[in-house]
C-alpha positions, 0 to 999 in steps of 0.5 A: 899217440891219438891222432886229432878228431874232427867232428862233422856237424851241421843241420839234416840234410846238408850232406854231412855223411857224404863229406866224412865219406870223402874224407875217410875214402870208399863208401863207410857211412849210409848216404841218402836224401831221407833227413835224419838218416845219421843217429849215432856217431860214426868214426873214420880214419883220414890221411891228408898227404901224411897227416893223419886225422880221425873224423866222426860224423853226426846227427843232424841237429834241429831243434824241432825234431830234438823234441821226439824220442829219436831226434832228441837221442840225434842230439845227445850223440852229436853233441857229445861228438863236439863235446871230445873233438878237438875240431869242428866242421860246420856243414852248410847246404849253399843251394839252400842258403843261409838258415836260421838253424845254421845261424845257432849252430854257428853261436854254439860252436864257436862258444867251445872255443875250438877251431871251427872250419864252415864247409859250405856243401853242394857248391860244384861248379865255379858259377855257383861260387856266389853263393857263398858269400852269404855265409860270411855272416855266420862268423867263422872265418872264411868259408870253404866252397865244397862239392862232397859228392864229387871232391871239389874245394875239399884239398884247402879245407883239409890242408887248413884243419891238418894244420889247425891241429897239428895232425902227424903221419901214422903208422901204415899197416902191411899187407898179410903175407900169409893169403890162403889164396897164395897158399891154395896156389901153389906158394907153399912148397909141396913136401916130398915123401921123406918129409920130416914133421919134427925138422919143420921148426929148424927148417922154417928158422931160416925161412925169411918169409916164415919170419914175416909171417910170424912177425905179421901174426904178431902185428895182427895179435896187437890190434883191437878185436873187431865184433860185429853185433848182427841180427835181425832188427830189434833183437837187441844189438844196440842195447848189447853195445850200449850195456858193455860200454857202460853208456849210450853209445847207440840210440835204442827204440822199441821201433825197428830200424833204429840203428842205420849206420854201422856204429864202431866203438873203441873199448878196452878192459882187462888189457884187451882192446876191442872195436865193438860194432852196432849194426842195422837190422837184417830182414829177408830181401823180400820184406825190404822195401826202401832204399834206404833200408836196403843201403843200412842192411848192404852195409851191415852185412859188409861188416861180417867181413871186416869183423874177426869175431861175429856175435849173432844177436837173437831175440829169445822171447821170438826165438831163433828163426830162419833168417837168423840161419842164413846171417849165421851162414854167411858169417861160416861162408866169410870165416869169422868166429861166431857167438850165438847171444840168445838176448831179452831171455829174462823173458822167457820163464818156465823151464818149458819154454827155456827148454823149447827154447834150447831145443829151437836153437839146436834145430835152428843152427844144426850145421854149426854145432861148434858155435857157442850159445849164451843167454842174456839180457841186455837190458838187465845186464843178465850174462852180458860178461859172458859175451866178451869171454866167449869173444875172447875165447873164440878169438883165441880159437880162430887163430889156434896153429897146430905144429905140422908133426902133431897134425901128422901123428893125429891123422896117422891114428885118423887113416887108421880109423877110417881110411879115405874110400875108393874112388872109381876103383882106385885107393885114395892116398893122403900123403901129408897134411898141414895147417896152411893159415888160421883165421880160419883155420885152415888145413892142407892136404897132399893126395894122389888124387884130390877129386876122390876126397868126398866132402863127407871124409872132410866133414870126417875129418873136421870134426876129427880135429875139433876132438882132439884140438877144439876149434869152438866157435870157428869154422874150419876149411879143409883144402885138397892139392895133388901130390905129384910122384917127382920121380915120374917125368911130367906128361 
């Protein structure tokens, strides 16, 4: 079932982000004392002792600021936000008094007929409690004296919306058993020479934790794909959103740094479901001057770690640049598949310029060879459905398992290729290799002495793999562990 959604609204600045923060737990929406921060509808998951809630928070809604193109998108997106909720916070700032703004606010909720709850913020001490009376005369009921910022009054406001709306407990997800770091410890049993490959699947049937494993793969299957859309500022990220969304899902703006939050959307289409993400700009640390620019780009890349796939959004009309190489390479160093989306290329008309422009991108992303390239143009719709297949396919990429007795007959034909070299006089022997974990994938290798296997023998070996098995968009890790002779007795 879905669970109940519970909108945050209120005028800028009360602290309406600070309150979903708390509600949703850790740090997921941008929290500074700049007004109009929030401009998208930002969504979160929230479990009051079992009772299970989604929470979106908003846009601060003034009226004087509705009339600029920004402040009136502000609008747009919080109003739609109470337009689906099924409940409705009204944040109020109790140092600040009751307003005039709140006073309409109030009018306007309650003419949904939905339940309104009115959090009256910043109340963080009980000598401050008198503050709320005032608020009575917005008529919403009782107000709730709360301190967002450091929990205060916030256990009756919940207890009072879970039963508002009825909200159930959801299902917990599990912890993945599979770790690569249980894995590269020394967890997985370490075959001895007569290994058999092929007997692996008859051993593993009755391996309780092998079937764990599976089953969590399959869990892990059934969950939406989460793209994260990333870039430098104005390349086009919330644009992509809004195209295959087929709605104004984040504000676009000609003026860079429009998007600040993380926005995350929910889409379905063909039976595949997805969470696409929208995210703040990333420029180089040394042109970042405000605070709170530095908050929306720390936030952005935080989602390269929680995404399974990473679409790299670039602006085809400036073409691929330095910074655009660092982001992609923290997306290889967090192990995400990776779309490279050259956008806005109806810009770029000649056929010189578009061959100027393939070859930049070649230079550009050298070490990442494997990553697919599309062009685009997200305003125009031009290639936009060739994003998702892509997405789809790296998806399937970075999941791919190769069985242990094929990787074994491909790197017997390896070794006879190209034997691994010398090391200080003395022959390196790999005796068995595996395929630990996938996303990424991620390869195991038994050898009598695992410091003389140059990282070179590994790129070797990596591209070995893409050859024979593909691996498109997504990187690939190749791990070493010593093989021990069990017939000599331990030092």
């Amino acid at each position: 079932m879905t669970h109940p959604l519970i909108a945050i609204v209120g005028r800028p600045n009360v602290g309406k982000s600070t309150l979903f923060n708390r509600l949703v737990g850790g740090r997921p929406a941008l929290v500074h004392d700049t007004p109009g921060l929030t401009r998208d509808r930002r969504y979160g998951e929230c479990d009051y002792f079992g009772a299970a809630m989604r929470v979106v928070d908003t846009g601060g809604l003034d009226p004087e600021a509705a009339r600029d193109v920004i402040g009136a998108g502000i609008h747009r997106q919080a109003l739609r936000a109470i337009g689906e909720a099924d409940a409705l916070v009204l944040v109020v700032d109790g140092r600040a008094g009751l307003s005039a703004i709140d006073q309409g606010l109030a009018t306007q909720l309650r003419a949904t007929g939905k339940p309104v709850f009115l959090a009256v913020n910043k109340i963080d001490h009980p000598t401050r409690d008198e503050l709320v009376h005032d608020f009575h005369a917005l008529g919403l009921g009782a107000p709730y004296a709360v301190s967002a910022a450091h929990g205060r009054g916030i256990d009756p406001l919940l207890e009072a919306i879970a039963e508002a709306v009825g909200a159930r407990r959801p299902d917990v997800p599990e912890t993945d058993p599979e770790d690569i770091w249980d894995v590269l410890d020394g967890d997985v049993a370490e075959p001895g020479d007569d290994a058999n490959p092929d007997a692996e699947a008859a051993e593993v049937a009755e391996d309780p934790a092998h079937a764990a494993a599976i089953a969590h793969r399959a869990e892990v299957d059934a969950r939406p794909l989460r793209v994260a859309f990333v870039g430098r500022p104005n390349a086009g990220k919330s644009s992509m959103t809004n195209r295959l969304l087929g709605e104004e899902r984040s504000l676009v703006h000609h003026v860079a740094g429009t998007t600040t939050d993380p926005v995350d959307t929910a889409f379905s289409i063909g039976g595949r479901d997805y969470i696409l993400v929208d995210t703040a700009g990333i420029r180089r640390k040394a042109k970042i001057d405000a605070d709170v620019e530095k908050l929306a780009v720390t936030m952005a890349l935080s989602q390269i770690e929680r995404a399974n796939i990473v679409v790299l959004v670039i602006d085809a009309e400036l073409g691929p640049a330095e910074q655009d190489a660092r982001i992609a390479g923290m997306v290889e160093h967090a192990g995400r598949g990776l779309v490279i989306a050259l956008n806005k290329s109806d810009l770029v008309t000649s056929d010189a310029a578009k061959a100027a422009l393939r070859e930049l991108t070649k230079d550009t992303f050298h070490f990442l060879a494997w990553a697919p390239v599309v062009m685009l143009s997200a305003q125009r719709g031009d290639g936009v459905d060739r994003v998702l297949d892509l997405v789809d396919n790296v998806a399937r990429e970075h999941k791919k398992r190769i069985p242990t007795a094929q990787l074994n007959r491909f790197f017997a034909e390896v070794i006879e290729e190209m034997p691994p070299p010398i090391h200080h006089g003395r022959a390196v022997r790999i005796h068995y290799l595996t395929q630990a974990t996938s996303r990424p994938p991620t390869f195991v290798l038994w050898a009598n002495t695992p410091d003389g296997l140059a990282p070179s023998y590994k790129r070797f070996l990596a591209n070995r793999l893409r050859e024979r098995y593909g691996f498109r968009g997504t990187p690939i890790r190749i791990a070493v562990k010593a093989k021990h002779d069990r017939h000599k007795p331990d030092a």
